[in-house]
C-alpha positions as a printed Julia matrix, in Angstrom:
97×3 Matrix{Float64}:
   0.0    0.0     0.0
   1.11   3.51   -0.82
   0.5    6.68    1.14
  -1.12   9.3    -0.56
  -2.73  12.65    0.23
  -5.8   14.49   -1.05
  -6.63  18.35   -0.73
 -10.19  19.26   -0.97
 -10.63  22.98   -2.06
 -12.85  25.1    -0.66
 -15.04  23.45    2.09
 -15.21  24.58    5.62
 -15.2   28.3     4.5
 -17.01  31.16    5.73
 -19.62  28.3     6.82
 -20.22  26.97    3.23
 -20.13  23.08    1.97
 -19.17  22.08    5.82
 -17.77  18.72    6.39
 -16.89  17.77    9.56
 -13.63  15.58    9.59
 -14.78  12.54   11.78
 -17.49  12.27    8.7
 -14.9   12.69    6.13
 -12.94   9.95    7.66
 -15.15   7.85    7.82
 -16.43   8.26    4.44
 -13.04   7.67    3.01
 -12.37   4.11    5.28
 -15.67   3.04    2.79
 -13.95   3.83    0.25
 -10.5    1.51   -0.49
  -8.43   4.01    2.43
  -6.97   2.96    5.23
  -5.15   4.96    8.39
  -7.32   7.99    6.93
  -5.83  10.47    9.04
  -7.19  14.54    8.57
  -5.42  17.54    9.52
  -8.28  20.02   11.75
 -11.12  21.5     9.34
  -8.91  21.95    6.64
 -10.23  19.16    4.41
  -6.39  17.78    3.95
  -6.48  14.23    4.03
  -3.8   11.48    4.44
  -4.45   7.62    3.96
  -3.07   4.18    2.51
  -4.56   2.44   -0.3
  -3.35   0.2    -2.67
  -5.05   2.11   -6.05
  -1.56   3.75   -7.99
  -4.17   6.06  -10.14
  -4.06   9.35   -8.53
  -7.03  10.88  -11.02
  -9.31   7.2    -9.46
  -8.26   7.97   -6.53
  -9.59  12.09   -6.88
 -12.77  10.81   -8.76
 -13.8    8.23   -5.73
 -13.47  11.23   -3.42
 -15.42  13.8    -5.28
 -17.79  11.16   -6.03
 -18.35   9.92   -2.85
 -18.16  13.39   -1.63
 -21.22  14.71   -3.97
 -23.49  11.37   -3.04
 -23.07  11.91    0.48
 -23.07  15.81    0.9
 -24.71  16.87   -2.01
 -22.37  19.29   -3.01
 -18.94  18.93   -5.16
 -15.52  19.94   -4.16
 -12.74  19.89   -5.91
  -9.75  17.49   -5.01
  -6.01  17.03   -5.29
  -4.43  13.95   -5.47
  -1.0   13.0    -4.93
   1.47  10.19   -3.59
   3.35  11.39   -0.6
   6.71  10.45   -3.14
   5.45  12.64   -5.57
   4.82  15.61   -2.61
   8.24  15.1    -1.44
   9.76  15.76   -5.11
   7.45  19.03   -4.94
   9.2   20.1    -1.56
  12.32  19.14   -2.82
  12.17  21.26   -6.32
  10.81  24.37   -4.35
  13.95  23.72   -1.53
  11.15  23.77    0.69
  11.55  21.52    3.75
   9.89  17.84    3.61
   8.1   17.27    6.34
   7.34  13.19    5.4
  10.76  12.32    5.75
């Protein structure tokens, strides 16, 4: 399994499209995620799973995200290997390492 992390845009803002992150969670542990950890309201998410296709993996979230909430967000998707080559490039430090 691979650890990846997903950034939803734009919920939890100015009280619009609220998610709480104990839902969230648990929405993503029915999806193919496991150790689905979130960091506070801020709709950044961090789990295992053992899908390799970042755009699946974005397209399970915002669908699961619009059947349950009714509302869509959009999502980032991205191995933690490729985040570290991000942090690396900008010579910004890595914090998953």
């Amino acid at each position: 399994m691979k650890t990846y992390i997903a950034l939803l845009r734009g919920i939890n803002v100015g009280g619009h499209k609220k998610i709480k992150m104990a839902e969230l969670r648990t929405l993503l542990e029915k999806l193919p995620f496991e150790n689905v950890e979130t960091y506070i309201q801020s709709g950044n998410i961090v789990f295992n799973t053992a899908e390799l296709d970042t755009e699946q993996i974005k397209n399970s979230i915002k669908k699961k995200i619009t059947e349950i909430f009714g509302f869509e967000v959009p999502v980032l998707a991205l191995s933690a290997l490729d985040l570290e080559e991000i942090l690396q490039k900008t010579h910004l430090p890595t914090p998953l390492t």
